[in-house]
C-alpha positions as CSV (number, residue, x, y, z in Angstrom):
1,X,-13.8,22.5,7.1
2,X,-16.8,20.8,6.0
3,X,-18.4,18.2,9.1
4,X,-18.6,14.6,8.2
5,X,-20.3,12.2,10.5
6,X,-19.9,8.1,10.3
7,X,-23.0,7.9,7.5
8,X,-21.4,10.2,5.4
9,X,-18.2,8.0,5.1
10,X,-20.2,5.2,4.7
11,X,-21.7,6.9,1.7
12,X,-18.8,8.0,0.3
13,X,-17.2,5.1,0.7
14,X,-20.0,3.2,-1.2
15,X,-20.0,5.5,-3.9
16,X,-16.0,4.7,-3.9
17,X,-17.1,1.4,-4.6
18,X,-19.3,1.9,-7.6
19,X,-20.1,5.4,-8.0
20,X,-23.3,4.6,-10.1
21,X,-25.0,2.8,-6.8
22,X,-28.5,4.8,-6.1
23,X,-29.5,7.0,-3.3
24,X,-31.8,4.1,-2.7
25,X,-29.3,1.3,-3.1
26,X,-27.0,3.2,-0.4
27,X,-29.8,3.6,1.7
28,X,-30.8,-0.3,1.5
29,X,-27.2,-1.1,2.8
30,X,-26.6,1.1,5.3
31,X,-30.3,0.1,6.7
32,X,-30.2,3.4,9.2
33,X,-31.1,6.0,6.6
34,X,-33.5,7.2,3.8
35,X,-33.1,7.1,0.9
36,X,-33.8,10.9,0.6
37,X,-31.4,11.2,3.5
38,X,-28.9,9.6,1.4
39,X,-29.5,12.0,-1.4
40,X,-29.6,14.9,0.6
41,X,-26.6,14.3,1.8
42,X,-25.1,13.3,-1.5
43,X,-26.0,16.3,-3.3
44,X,-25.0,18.8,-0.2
45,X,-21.4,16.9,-0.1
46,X,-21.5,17.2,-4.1
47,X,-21.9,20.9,-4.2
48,X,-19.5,21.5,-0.9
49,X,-17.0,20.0,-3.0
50,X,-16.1,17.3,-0.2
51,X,-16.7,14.6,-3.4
52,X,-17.0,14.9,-6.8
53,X,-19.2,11.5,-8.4
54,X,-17.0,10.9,-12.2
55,X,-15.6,8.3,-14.4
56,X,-12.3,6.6,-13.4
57,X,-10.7,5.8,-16.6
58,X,-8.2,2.5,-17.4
59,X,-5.2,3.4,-19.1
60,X,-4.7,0.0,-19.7
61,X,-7.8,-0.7,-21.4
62,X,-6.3,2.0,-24.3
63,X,-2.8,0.4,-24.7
64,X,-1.2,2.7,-21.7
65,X,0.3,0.0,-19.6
66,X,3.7,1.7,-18.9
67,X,3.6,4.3,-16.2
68,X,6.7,6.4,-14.6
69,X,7.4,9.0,-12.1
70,X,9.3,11.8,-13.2
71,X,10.2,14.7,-10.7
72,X,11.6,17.7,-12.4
73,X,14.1,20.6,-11.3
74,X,13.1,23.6,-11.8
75,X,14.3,27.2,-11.8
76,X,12.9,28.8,-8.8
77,X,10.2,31.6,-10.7
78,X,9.3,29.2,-13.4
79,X,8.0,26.6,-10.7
80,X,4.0,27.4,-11.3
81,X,4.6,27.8,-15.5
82,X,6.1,24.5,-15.6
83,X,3.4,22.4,-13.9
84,X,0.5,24.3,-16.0
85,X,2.7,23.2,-18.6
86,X,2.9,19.8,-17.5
87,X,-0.7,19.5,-17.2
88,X,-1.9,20.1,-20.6
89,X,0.3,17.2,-22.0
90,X,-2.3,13.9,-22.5
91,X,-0.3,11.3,-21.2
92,X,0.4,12.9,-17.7
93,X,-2.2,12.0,-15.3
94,X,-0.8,13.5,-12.3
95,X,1.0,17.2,-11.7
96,X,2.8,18.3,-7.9
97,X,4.5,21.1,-6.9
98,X,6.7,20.6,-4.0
99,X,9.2,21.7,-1.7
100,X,12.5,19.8,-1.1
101,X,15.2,18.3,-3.8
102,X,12.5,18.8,-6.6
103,X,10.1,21.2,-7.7
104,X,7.3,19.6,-9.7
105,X,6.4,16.1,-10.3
106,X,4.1,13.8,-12.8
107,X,2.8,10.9,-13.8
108,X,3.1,9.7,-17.2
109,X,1.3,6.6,-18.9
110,X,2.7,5.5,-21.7
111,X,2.7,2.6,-24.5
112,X,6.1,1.6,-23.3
113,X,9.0,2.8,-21.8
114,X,11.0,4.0,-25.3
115,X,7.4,5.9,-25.0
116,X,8.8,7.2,-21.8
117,X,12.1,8.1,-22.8
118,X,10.7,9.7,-25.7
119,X,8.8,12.1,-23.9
120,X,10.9,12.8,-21.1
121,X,13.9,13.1,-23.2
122,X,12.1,15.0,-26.3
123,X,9.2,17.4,-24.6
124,X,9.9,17.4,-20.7
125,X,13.2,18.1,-20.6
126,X,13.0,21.1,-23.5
127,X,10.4,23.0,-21.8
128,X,11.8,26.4,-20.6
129,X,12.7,26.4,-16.8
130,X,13.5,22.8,-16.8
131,X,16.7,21.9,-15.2
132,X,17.0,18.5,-14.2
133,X,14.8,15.5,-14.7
134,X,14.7,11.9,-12.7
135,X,12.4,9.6,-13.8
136,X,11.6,6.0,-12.3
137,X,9.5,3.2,-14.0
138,X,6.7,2.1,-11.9
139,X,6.1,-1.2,-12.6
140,X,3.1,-2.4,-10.1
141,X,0.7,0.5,-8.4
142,X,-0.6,-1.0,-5.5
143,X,-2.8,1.6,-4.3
144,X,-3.9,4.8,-6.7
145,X,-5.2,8.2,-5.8
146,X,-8.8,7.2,-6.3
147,X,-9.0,4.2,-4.1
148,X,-7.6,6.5,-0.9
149,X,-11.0,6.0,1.6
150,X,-11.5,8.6,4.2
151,X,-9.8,7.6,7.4
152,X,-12.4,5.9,10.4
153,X,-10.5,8.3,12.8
154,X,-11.9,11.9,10.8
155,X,-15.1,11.0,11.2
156,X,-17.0,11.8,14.2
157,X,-18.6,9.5,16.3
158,X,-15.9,7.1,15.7
């Protein structure tokens, strides 16, 4: 497990914020550190893969403003196949396997929800292993996968 101390969640958390703010920017608010510090600790938390610094992209801003969960059934040795398959399809933008009542789910963005059905009804559903779909419009997001911080209680010193 790769050791994080209080600066490096302040940097992280920055970049988090606008993942184009310099070394020296970073190192200017947190008013404790260097700014080769800052990139030093950047680049060895880049290549330990504890963050990756990348684009966040609005499906909104390209017409996508329908999303819906859709959690799948699957036939127990096809679990793995499925999700891969799942995964190469553009409009998901999120692929689970899990353990319970269902076996993989997804996240598709859509144009609206005939968009939806479409897809879930036309491509999901026909791919081999599926058995059962269930699929729920989400109609406000409230918090998404890139906005989750790292928790004040992981980090040392704390």
């Amino acid at each position: 497990m790769y050791e994080i101390d209080e600066k490096d969640v302040k940097i992280v958390n920055l970049l988090l914020e606008d993942g184009r703010m310099t070394a020296s920017d970073i190192a200017r608010s947190l008013a404790d550190i260097s700014e080769r510090a800052v990139r030093y600790r950047i680049d060895r938390m880049v290549k330990d893969g504890v963050i990756r610094v990348s684009a966040i992209v609005s499906p909104q801003a390209f017409g996508l403003t329908t999303y819906a969960d859709v959690w799948m059934e699957v036939e127990s040795d096809k679990i793995l196949e499925v999700a891969n398959k799942m995964a190469e399809f553009q409009n998901v933008s999120y692929v689970a396997c899990s353990i319970g009542e269902t076996d993989v789910s997804i996240q598709v963005v859509a144009k609206d929800t005939a968009e939806v059905y479409r897809f879930v009804t036309e491509v999901v559903r026909k791919v081999p292993g599926v058995r059962k779909t269930t699929t729920s419009i989400v109609p406000i997001i409230l918090k998404d996968v890139y906005q989750w911080r790292v928790p004040v209680q992981e980090a040392p010193g704390e």
